[in-house]
C-alpha positions in Angstrom: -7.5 1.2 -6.2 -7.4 4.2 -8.0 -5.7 7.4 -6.4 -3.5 5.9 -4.2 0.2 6.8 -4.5 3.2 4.7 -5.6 6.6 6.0 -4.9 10.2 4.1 -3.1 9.2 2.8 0.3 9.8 -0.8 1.3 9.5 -2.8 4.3 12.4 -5.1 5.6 11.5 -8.0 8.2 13.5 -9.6 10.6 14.1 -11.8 13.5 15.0 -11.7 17.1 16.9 -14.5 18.2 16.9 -14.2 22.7 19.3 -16.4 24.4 19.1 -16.9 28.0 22.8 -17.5 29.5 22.4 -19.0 33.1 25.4 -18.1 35.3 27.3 -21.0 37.1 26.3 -21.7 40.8 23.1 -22.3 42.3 19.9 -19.8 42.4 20.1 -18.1 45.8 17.8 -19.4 48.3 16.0 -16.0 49.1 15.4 -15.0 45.7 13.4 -18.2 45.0 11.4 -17.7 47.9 10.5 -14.4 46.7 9.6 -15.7 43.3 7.5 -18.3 44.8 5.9 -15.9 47.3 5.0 -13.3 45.1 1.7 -12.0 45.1 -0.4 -12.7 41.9 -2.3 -9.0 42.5 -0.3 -8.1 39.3 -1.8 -10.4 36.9 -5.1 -9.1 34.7 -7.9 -11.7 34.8 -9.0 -13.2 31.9 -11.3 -11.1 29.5 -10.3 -7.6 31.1 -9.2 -5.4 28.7 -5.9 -3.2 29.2 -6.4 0.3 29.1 -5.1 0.9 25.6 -7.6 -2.4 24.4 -10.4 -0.2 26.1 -10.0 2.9 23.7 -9.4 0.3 21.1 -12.6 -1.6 21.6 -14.6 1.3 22.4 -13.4 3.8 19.4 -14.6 0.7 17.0 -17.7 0.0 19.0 -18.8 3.8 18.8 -17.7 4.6 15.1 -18.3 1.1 12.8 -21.6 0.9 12.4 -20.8 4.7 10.4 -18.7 3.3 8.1 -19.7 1.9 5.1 -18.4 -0.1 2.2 -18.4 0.7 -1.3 -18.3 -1.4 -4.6 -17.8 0.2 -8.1 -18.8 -1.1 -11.5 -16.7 0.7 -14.3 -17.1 -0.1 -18.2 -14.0 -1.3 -19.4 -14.0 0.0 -22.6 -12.2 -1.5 -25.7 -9.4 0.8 -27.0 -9.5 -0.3 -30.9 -13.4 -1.3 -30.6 -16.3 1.0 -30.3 -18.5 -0.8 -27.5 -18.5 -1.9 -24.2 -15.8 -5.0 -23.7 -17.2 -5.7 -20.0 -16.7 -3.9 -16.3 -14.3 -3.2 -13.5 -14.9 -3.7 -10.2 -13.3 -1.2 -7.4 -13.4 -0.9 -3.0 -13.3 1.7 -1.1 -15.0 3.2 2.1 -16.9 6.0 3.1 -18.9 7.3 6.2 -22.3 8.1 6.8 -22.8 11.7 7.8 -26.7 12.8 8.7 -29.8 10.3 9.5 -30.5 11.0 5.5 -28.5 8.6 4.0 -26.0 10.9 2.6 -22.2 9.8 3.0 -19.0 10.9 1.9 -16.1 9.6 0.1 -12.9 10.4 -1.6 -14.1 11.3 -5.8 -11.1 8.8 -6.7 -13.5 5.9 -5.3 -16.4 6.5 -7.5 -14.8 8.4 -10.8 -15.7 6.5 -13.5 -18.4 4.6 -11.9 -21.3 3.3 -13.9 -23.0 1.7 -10.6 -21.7 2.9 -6.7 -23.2 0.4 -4.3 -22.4 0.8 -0.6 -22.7 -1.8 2.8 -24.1 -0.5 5.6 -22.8 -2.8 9.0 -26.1 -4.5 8.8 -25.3 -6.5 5.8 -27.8 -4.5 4.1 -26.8 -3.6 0.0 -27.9 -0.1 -1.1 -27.5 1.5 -4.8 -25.9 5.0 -4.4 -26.8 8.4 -6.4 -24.5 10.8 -6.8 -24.9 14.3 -4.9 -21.6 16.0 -5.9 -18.1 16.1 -6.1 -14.9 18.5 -5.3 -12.1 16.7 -8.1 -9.8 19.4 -6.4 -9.7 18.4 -2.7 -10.8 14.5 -3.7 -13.8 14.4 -2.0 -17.4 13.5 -3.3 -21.2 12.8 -1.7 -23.5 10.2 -2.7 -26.4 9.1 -1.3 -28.6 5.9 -0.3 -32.5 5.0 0.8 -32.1 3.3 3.6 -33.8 3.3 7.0 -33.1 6.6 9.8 -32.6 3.3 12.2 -30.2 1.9 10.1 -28.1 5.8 9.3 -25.6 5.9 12.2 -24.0 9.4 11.7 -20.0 10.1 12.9 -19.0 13.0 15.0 -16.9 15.4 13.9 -14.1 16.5 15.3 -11.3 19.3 14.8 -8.0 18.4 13.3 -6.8 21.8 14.0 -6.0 20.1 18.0 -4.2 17.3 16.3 -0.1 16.9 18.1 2.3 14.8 16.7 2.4 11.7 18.5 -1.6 11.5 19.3 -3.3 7.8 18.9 -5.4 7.6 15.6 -7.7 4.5 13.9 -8.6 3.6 10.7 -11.8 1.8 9.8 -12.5 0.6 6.0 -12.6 -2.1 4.0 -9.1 -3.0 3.1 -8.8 -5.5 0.2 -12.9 -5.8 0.1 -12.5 -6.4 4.4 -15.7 -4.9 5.9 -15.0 -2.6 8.6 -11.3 -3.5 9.7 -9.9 -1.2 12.6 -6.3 -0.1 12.4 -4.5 1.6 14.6 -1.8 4.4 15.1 -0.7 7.7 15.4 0.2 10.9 13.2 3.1 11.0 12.4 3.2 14.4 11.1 1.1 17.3 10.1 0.6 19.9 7.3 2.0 18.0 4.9 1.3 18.9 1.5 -0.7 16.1 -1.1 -0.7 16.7 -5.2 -3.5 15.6 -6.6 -5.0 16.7 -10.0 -3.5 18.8 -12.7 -0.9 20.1 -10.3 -3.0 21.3 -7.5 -1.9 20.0 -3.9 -4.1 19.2 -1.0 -2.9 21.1 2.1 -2.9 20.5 5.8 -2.5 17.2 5.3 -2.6 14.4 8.2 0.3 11.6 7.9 -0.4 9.0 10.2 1.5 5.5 10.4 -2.0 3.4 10.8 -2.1 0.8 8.2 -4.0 1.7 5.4 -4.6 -0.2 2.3 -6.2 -0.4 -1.3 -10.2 -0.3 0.2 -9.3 2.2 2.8 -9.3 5.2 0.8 -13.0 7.2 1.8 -12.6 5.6 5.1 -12.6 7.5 8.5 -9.7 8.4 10.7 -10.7 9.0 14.1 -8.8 10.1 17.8 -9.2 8.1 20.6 -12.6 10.0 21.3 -14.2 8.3 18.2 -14.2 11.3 16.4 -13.6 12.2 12.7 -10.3 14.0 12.3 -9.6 13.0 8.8 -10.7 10.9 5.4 -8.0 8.5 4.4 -6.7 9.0 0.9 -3.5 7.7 -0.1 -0.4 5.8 0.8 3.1 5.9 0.5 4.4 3.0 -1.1 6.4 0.6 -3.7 4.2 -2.4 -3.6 0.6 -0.2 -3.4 0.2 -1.6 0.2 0.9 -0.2 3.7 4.2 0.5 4.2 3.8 2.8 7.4 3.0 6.2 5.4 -0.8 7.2 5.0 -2.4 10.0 4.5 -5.8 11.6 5.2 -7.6 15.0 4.7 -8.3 17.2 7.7 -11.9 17.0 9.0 -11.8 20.9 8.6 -11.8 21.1 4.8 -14.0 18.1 4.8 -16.7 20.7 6.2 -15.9 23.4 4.2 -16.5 21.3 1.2 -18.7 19.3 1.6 -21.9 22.4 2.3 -21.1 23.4 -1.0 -21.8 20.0 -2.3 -25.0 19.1 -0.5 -26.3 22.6 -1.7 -24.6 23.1 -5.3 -23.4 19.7 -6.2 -20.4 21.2 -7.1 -17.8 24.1 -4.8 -18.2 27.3 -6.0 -15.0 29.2 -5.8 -14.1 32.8 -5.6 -12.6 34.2 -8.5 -10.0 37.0 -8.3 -10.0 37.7 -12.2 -6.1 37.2 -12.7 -5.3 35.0 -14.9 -2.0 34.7 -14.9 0.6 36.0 -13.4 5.1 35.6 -13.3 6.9 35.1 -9.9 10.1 37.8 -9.2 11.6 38.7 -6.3 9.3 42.0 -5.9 6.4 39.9 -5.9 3.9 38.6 -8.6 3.6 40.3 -11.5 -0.1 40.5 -13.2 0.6 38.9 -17.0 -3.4 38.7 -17.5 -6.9 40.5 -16.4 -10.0 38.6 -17.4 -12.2 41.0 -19.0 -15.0 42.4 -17.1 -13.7 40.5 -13.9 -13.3 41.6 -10.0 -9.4 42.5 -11.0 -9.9 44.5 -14.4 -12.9 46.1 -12.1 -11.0 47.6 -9.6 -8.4 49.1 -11.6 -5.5 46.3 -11.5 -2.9 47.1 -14.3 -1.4 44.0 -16.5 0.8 44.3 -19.4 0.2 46.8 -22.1 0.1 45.6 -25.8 2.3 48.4 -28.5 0.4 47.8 -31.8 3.0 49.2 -34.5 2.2 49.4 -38.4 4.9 48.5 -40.9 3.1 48.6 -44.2 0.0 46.4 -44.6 1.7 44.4 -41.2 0.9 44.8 -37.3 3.4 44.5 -35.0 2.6 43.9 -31.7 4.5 44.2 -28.2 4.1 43.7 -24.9 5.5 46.4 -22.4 5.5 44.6 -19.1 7.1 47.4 -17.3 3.1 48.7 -17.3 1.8 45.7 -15.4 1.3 45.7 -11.9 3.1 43.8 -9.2 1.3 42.0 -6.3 3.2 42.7 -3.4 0.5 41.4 -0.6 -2.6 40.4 0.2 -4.7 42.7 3.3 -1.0 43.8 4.3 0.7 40.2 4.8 3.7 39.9 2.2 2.9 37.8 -0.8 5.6 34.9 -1.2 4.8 32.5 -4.1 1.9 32.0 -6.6 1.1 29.0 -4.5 0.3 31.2 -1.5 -1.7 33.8 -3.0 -4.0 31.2 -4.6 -4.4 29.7 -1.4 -5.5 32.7 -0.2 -8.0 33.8 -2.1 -9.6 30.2 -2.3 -9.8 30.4 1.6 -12.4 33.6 0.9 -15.8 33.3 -0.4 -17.6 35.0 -3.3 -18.2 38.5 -2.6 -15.4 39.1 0.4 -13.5 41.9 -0.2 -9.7 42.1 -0.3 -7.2 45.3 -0.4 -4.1 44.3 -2.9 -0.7 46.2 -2.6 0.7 46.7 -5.7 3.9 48.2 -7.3 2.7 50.6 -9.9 5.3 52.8 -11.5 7.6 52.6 -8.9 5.1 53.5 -6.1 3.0 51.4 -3.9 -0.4 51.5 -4.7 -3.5 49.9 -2.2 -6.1 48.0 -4.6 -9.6 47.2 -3.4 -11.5 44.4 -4.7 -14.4 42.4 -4.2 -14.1 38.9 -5.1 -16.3 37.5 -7.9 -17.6 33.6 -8.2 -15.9 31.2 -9.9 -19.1 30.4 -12.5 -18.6 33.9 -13.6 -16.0 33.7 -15.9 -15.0 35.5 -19.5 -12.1 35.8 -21.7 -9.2 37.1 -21.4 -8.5 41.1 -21.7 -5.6 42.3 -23.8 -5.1 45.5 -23.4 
């Protein structure tokens, strides 16, 4: 399946060999009369469930009937010949998400896709349309006609209150396997998940719940039966589980996915920068889009010498003009990667106050953050 990771991770299998060494002499008398004597109030009857089975049985009872199972159909295109050479079929999961047939999924699962059909736990086969997708954070909407009676919506829940060590379950369709529960717990949080051209996913949940090609789109739930995460790749050599999954938080999931019901696409803020080198005093600005919320406000960049030398213009750039970003509504800028972040985390039209280095002094620089559909070329001063 498409998206998920391949790196060194292998599993090694063994086998327990128990002896049991019996001591000379006979068994004392008294301690056979207790083993005979003791009471069998210990033993669980048949059919009752241990209390770890309960939350097992009741997370997969509350949840399955939200999951559903999707099937791709991909041209295969012919590399030397212009036409169609046949299709590819893909798996993966998703989960149902309001009584209008609207579920979501990781993009991976249906990029590409010429036909998305999805499962419902009825058996019944529905064709999807697509609603929208965020290529960025891997997540996409379709949608399906079915039945309000047939829609069985999750719950969310808040992965901000996820702990190390907390139970989780996966339900997908591993391998084409219609709703298969899996269970385990995270094993650690905020990790950090590169995706396309560069950009990573943060916040990430790792969990040790199996998770396999199929499962990607799928739910991960806590022992409430509430969504915490979407699974979305694994760790591994062999493309299967090796004990290392991963999901995105629940959290972004509901910022995103708004944006996508109402837009079909996320609209972004845009700063205006666009570009910008890393020092140790901070980041300096190397462009200004022209016309954009950073040129607006009065942000410097580098200032272009144009020199004449006969019928030929020199030109060169003085970047001891540019300003130097410094922070970010007074908390310290530390990397590129961390100032993106933060202005992503805004919406279109929040305002921001930059502190710059300009000319040796520190200089306080309002602006009001523009959208991301808004953009034009770059200025060169």
């Amino acid at each position: 399946m498409r998206g998920f990771l391949a790196y060194s991770c292998s599993a090694v299998l063994g086998g327990l060999v128990a002896a049991w060494c019996l001591g000379p002499g006979p068994i004392p008398r008294l301690a056979a009369r207790e083993a005979i004597e003791k009471p069998a109030a210990a033993r669980r009857p048949v059919g009752q469930l241990t209390p770890d089975e309960a939350v097992n049985v009741s997370v997969y009872e509350r949840v399955n009937r939200a999951v559903a199972n999707i099937t791709t159909q991909s041209s295969r295109g012919d590399g030397f010949f212009l036409f169609d050479s046949g299709s590819t079929e893909g798996n993966g999961s998703g989960f149902v998400i309001d009584k209008s047939g609207h579920i979501v999924t990781n993009f991976h699962v249906i990029e590409e896709a010429r036909t998305v059909s999805v499962t419902l736990y009825n058996g019944e086969t529905y064709t999807a349309s697509f609603v929208g997708a965020d290529q960025i954070n891997d997540v996409a909407v379709i949608k399906i006609k079915a039945d309000a009676d047939a829609l069985w919506p999750v719950t969310l829940g808040d992965a901000t209150e996820l702990k190390v060590g907390m139970r989780v379950f996966a339900i997908g369709n591993p391998f084409g396997l219609e709703r298969t529960l899996t269970t385990g717990v995270v094993s650690s949080l905020n990790r950090s998940l590169e995706v396309v051209r560069g950009r990573t996913i943060k916040s990430i949940i790792q969990t040790d719940a199996a998770i396999n090609p199929g499962n990607s789109g799928g739910p991960l739930l806590n022992s409430r039966g509430q969504l915490i995460g979407m699974n979305v790749a694994i760790f591994s050599k062999t493309g299967q589980s090796s004990g290392i999954g991963f999901a995105i938080p629940v959290n972004l999931i509901g910022r995103v996915v708004p944006q996508l019901l109402k837009h079909g696409r996320v609209i972004r803020p845009d700063i205006g920068i666009t570009r910008v080198y890393q020092s140790e005093r901070g980041l300096m600005v190397a462009g200004l889009r022209a016309g954009g919320p950073a040129e607006r406000a009065g942000l410097r960049g580098p200032r272009i010498i144009r020199q004449r030398r006969g019928p030929v213009v020199f030109e060169r750039i003085d970047r001891t003009a540019a300003d130097v970003i410094t922070a970010v509504d007074g908390r310290k800028v530390k990397s590129f990667e961390g100032f993106r972040d933060d202005i992503e985390s805004r919406k279109p039209g929040d305002r921001i106050v930059l502190t710059v280095l300009r000319a040796g002094q520190s200089v306080q620089v309002p602006v009001t953050l523009g959208s991301g559909e808004t953009r034009g070329r770059e200025k060169r001063s």
